[in-house]
DORO-885590 format. One line per 4 residues: number of its first residue (from 0); their letters; for each residue x, y, z of N, C-alpha, C, CB. Coordinates in Angstrom, 2 decimals. Each point is the difference from the previous one (the first is absolute). Glycine has a CB too. Layout:
# DORO-885590
NUM) a) X,Y,Z,X,Y,Z,X,Y,Z,X,Y,Z ~ ...
This chain:
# DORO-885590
0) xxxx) -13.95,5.09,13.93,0.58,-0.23,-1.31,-1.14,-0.06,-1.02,2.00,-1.25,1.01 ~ -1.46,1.68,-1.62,-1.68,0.36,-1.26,-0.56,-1.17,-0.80,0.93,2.38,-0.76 ~ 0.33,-3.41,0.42,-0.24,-1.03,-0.99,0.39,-0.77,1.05,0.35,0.69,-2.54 ~ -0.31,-0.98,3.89,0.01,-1.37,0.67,-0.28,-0.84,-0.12,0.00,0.63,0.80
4) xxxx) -1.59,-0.81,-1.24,-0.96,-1.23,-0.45,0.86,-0.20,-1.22,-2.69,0.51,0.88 ~ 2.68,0.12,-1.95,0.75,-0.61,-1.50,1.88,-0.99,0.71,-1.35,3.12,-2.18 ~ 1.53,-2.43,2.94,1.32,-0.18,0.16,-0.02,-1.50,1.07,0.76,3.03,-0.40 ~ -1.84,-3.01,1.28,-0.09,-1.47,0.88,-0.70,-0.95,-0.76,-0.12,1.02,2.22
8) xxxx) -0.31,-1.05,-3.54,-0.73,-0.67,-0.99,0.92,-0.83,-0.63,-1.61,1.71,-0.30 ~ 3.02,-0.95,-0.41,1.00,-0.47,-0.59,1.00,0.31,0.40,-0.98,-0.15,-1.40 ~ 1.44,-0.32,2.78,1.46,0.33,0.38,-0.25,-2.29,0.77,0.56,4.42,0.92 ~ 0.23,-4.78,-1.19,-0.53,-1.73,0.24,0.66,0.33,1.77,0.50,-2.13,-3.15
12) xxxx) 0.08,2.87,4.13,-0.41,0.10,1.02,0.50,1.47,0.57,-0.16,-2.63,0.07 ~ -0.51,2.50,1.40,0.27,1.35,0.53,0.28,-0.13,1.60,-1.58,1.14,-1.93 ~ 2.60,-1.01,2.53,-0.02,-0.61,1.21,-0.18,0.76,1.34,1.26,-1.41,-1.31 ~ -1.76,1.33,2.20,-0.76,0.67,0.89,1.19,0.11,0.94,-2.57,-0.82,-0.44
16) xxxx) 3.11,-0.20,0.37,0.83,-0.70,1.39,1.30,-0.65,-0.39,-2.22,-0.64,1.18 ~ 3.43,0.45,-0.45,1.26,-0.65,-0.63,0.85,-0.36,1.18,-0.03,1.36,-2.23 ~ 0.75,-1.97,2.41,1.18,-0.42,1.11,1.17,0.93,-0.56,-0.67,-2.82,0.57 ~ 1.08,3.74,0.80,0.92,1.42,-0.49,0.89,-0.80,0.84,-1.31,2.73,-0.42
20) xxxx) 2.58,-1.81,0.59,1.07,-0.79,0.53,1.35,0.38,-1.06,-1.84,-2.11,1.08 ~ 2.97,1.98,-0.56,1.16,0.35,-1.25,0.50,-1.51,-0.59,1.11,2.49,1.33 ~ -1.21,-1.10,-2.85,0.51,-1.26,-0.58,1.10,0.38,-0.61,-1.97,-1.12,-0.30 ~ 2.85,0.14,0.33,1.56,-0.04,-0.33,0.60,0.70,-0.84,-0.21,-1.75,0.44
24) xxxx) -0.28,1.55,-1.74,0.67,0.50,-1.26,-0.70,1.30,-0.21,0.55,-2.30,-1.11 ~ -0.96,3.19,1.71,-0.48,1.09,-0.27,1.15,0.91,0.38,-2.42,-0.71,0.24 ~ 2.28,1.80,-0.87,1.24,0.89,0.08,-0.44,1.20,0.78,1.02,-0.76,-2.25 ~ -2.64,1.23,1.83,-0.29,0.94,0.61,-1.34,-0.18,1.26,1.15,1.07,-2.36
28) xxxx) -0.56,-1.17,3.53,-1.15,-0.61,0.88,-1.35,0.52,0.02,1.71,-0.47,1.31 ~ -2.02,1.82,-2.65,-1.20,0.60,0.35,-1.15,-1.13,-1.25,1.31,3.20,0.93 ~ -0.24,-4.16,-1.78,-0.60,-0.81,-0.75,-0.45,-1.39,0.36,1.13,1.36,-1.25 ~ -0.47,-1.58,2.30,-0.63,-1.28,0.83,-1.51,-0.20,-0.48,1.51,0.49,2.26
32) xxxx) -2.19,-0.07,-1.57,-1.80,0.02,-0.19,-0.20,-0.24,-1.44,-0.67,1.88,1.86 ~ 1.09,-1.86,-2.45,0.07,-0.20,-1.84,0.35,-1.14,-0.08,0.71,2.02,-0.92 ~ 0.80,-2.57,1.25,0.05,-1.18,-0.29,-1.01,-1.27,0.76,2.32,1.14,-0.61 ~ -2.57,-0.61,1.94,-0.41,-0.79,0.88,-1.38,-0.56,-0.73,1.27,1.29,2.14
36) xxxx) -1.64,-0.36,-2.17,-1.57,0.16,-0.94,0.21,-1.09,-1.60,-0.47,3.34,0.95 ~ 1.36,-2.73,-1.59,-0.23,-0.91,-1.45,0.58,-1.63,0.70,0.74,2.40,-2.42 ~ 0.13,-3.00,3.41,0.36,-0.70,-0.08,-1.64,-1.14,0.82,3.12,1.45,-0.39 ~ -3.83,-0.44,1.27,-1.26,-0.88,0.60,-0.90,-0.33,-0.94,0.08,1.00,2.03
40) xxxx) -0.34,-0.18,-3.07,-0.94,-0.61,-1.22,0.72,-0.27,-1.15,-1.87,1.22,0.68 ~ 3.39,-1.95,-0.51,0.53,-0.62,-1.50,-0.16,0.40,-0.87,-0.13,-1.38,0.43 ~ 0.46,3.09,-0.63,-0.49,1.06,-0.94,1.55,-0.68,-1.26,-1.50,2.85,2.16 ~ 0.60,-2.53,-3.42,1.21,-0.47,-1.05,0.79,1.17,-0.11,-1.27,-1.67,-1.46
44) xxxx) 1.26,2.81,1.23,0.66,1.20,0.44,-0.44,1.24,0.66,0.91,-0.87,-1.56 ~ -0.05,1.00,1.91,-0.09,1.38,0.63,0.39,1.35,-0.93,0.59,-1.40,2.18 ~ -1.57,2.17,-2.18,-0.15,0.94,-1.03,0.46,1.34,0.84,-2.06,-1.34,-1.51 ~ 3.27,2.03,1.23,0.95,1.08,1.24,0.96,0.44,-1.30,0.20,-1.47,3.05
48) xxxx) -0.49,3.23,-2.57,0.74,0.50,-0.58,1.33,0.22,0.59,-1.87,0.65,-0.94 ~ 2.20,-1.66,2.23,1.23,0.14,0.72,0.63,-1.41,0.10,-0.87,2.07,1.32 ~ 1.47,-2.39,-2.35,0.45,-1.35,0.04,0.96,-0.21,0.83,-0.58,-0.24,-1.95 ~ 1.17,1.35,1.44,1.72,-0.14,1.06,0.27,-0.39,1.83,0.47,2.19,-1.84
52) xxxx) -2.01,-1.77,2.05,0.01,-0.25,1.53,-0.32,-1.31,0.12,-0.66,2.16,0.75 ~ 0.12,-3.25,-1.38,-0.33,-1.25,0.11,1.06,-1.06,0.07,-1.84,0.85,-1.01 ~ 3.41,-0.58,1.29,1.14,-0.79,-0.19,0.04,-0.63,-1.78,-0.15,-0.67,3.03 ~ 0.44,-0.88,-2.46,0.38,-0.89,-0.74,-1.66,-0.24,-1.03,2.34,-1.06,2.07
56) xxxx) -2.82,1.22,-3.40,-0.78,-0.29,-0.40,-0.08,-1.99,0.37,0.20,2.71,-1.68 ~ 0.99,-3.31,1.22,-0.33,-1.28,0.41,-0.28,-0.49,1.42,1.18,-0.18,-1.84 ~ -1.02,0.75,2.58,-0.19,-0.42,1.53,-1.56,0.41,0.34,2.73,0.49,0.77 ~ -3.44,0.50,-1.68,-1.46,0.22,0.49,-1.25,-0.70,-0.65,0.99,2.12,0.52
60) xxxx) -1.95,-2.29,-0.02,-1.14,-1.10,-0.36,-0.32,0.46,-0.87,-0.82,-0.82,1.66 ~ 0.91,1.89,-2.43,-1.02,0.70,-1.45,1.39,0.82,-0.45,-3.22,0.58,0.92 ~ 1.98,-0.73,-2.28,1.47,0.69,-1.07,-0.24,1.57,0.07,0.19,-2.12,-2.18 ~ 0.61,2.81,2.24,0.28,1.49,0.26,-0.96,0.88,-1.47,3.05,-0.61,1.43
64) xxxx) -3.47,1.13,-1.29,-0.31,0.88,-1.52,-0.46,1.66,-0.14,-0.87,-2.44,-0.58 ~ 1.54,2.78,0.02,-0.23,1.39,0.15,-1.50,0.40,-0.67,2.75,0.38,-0.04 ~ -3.55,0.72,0.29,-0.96,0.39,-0.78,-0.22,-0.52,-1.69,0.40,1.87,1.82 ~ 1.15,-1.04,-2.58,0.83,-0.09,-1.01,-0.07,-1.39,-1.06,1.36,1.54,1.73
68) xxxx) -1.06,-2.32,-0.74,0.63,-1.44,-0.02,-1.66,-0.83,0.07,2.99,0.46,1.57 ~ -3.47,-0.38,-0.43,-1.50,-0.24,-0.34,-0.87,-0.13,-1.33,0.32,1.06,1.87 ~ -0.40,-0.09,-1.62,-0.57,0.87,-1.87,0.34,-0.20,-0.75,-0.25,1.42,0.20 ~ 1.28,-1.84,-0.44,0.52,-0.61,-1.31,-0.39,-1.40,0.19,2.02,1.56,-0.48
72) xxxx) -1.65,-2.25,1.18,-0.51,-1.58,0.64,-1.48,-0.19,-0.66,1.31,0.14,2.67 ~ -2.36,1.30,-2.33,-1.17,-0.44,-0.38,-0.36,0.46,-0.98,-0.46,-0.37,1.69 ~ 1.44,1.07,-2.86,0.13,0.31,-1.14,0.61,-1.17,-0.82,0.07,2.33,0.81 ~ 1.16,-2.93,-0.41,0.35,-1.49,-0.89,-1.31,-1.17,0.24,3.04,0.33,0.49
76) xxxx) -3.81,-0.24,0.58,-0.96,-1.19,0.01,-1.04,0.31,-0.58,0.65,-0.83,1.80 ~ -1.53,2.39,-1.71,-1.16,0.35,-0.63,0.26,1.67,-0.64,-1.53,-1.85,1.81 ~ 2.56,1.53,-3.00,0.06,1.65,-0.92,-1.29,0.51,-0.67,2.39,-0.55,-0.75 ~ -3.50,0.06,0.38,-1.50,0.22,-0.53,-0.64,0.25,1.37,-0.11,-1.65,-2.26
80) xxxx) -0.09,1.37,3.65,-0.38,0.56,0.78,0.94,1.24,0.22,-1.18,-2.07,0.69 ~ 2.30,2.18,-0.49,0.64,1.05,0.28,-0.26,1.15,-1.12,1.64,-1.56,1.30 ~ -2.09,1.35,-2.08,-0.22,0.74,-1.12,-1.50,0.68,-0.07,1.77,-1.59,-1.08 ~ -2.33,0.35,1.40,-1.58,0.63,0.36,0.18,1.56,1.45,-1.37,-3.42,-0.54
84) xxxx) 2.10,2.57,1.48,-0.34,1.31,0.92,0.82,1.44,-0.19,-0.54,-1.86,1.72 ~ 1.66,1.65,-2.83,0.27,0.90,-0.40,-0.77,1.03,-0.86,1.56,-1.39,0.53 ~ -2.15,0.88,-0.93,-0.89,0.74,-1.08,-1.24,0.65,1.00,0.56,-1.90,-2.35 ~ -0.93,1.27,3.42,-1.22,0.46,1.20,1.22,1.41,0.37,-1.70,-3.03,1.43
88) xxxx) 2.97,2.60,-1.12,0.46,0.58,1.43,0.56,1.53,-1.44,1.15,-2.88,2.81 ~ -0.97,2.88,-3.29,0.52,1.25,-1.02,-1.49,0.43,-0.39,2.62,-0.96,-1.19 ~ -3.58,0.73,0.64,-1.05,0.35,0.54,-0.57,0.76,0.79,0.37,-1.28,-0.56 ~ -0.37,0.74,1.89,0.15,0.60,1.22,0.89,1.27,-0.09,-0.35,-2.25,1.03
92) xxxx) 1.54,2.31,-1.05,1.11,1.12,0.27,-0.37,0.83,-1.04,2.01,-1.25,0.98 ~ -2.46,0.99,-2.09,-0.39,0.92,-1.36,-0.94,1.25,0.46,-0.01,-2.27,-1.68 ~ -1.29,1.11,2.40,-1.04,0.46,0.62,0.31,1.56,1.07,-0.77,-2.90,-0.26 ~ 1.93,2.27,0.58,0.26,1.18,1.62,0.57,1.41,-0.91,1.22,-2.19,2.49
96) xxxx) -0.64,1.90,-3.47,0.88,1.13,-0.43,-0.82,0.62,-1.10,2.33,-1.10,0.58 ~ -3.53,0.28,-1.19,-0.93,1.11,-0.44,-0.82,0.50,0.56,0.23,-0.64,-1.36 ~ -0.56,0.57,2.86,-0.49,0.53,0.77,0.62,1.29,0.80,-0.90,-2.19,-0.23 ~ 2.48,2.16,0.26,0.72,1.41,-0.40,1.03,-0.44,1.35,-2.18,2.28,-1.27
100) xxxx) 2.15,-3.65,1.86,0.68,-0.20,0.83,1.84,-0.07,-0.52,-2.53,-1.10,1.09 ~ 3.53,1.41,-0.44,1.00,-0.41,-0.52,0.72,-1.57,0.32,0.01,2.58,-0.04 ~ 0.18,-3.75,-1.14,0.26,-0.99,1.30,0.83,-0.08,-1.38,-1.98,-1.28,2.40 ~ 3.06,-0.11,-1.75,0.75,-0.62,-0.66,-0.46,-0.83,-1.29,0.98,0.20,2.15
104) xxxx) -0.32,-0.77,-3.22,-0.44,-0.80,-0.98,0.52,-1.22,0.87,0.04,1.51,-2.45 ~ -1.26,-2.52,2.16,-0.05,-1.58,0.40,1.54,-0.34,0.39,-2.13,-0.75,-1.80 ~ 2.86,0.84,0.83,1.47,-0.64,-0.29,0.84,0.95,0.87,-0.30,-0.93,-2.61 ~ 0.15,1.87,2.66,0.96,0.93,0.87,-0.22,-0.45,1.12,0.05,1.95,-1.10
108) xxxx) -1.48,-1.76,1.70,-0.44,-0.65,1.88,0.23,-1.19,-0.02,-1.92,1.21,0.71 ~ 2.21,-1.99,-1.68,1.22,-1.36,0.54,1.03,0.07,0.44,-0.52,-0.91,-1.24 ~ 0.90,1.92,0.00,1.98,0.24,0.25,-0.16,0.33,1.34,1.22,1.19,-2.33 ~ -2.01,-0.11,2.49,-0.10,0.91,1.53,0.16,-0.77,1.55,-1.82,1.47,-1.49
112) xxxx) 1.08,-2.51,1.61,-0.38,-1.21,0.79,1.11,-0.36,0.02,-2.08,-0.65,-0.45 ~ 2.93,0.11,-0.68,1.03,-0.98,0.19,-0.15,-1.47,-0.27,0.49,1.56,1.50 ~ -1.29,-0.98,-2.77,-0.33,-1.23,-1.21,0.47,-0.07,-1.65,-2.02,0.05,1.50 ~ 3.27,-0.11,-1.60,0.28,0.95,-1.40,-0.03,-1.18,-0.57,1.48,2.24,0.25
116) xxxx) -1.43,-3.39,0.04,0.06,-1.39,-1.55,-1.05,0.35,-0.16,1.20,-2.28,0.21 ~ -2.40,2.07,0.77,-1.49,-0.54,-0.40,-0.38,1.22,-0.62,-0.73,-1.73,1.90 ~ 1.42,3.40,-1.43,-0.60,0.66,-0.93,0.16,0.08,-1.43,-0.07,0.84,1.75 ~ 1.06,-1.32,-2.11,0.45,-0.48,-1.28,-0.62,-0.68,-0.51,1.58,0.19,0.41
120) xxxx) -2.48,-1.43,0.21,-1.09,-1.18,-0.51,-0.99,1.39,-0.31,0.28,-2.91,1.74 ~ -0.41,3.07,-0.62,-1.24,0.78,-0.85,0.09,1.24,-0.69,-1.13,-0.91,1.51 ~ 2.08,1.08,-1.70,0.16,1.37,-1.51,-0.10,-0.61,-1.19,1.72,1.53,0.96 ~ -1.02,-3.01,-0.70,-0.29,-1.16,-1.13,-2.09,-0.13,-0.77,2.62,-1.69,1.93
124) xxxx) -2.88,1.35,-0.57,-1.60,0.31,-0.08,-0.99,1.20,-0.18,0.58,-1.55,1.17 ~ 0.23,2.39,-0.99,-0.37,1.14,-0.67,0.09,0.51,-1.32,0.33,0.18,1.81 ~ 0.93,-0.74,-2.21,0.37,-0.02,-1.18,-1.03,-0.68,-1.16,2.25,0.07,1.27 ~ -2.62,-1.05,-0.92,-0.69,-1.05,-0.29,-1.50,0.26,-0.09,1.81,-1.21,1.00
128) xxxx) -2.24,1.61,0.09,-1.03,0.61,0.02,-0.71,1.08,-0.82,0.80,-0.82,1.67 ~ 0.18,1.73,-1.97,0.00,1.34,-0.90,-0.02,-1.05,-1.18,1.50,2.37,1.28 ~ -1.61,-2.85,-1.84,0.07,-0.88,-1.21,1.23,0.96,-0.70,-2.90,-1.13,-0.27 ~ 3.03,0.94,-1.13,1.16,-0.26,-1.19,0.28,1.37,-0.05,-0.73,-2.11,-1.56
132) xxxx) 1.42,2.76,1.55,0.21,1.22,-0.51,-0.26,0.52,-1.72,1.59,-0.39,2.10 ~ -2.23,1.09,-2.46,-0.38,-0.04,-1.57,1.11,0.88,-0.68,-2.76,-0.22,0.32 ~ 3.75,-0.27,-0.98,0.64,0.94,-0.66,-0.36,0.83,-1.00,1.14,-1.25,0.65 ~ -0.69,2.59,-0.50,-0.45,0.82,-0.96,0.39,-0.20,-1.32,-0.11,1.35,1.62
136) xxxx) -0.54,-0.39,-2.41,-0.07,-0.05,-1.52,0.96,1.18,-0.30,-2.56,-0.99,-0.38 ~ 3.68,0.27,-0.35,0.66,1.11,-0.94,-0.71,1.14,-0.46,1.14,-1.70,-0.71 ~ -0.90,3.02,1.30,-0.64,1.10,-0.76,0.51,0.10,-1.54,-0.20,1.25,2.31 ~ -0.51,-1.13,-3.02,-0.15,0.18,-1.72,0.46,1.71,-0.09,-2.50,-2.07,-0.64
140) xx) 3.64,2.15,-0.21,0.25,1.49,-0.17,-0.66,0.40,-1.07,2.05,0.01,0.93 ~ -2.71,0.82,-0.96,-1.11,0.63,-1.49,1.04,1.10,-0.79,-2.91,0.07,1.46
C-alpha cells in the first residue's frame, strides 16, 4: 500500500487479529468478519457501503455509516478543513486533465462513488473557492 505509513499514523487503530464466529443480526454471513471485527475494538462506526446486510442498526455495537453519510459527518464538524482539501484535491484533478488525461470533475467522482450530498458540500466549496462572480458592464450603444 503506498501511503500505509500515513494511513497507520492516523487511523487511532488497526487490528491484526479478532474473535470470528457468527453473529446474529447479520443478514449476510459473508459480513460476519466486519461486524466481529468493529465489535472487538468498540469501533464507534462502521463505515460500509452495505448497510442493509448489517440487520437491525440498534441491535449492533457501532453506528452504521455510509461513505456519503461519513463525509458529511466530517463536513458538519470541520467545513474549513473540508474545504482546505478540496481546494488540494481539485487541484490535483485540474492537474491530471491538463496533462491531457481524461478524468472526472471532483464533484462528479463523488456522485460516481456514491457520494452525492457530500458532493454537493463540495460544489458548495467550490463555489466559494472560485470567489464572487464579477458582473458585467452594460454595453454602452454609440
Amino acid at each position: 500500500m503506498r501511503h500505509a505509513a500515513t494511513f497507520r499514523h492516523n487511523v487511532d487503530e488497526i487490528l491484526e487479529d479478532w474473535a470470528g464466529g457468527a453473529a446474529g443480526n447479520i443478514i449476510d454471513a459473508d459480513d460476519e468478519h466486519v461486524h466481529n471485527a468493529a465489535k472487538h475494538c468498540s469501533a464507534d462506526i462502521l463505515l460500509t457501503m452495505n448497510t442493509n446486510d448489517f440487520g437491525e442498526a440498534v441491535l449492533l455495537p457501532s453506528d452504521l455509516c455510509t461513505a456519503d453519510e461519513f463525509l458529511c459527518l466530517v463536513e458538519s464538524s470541520s467545513p474549513f478543513v473540508v474545504r482546505s482539501v478540496t481546494r488540494i484535491q481539485n487541484t490535483h484533478w485540474q492537474g491530471r486533465r491538463d496533462k491531457g488525461h481524461t478524468v472526472e470533475s471532483l464533484v462528479e467522482a463523488l456522485e460516481h462513488v456514491g457520494c452525492p450530498l457530500f458532493a454537493a458540500h463540495v460544489a458548495e466549496h467550490l463555489r466559494v473557492l472560485a470567489g464572487p462572480v464579477k458582473a458585467s458592464k452594460p454595453r454602452r450603444n454609440r
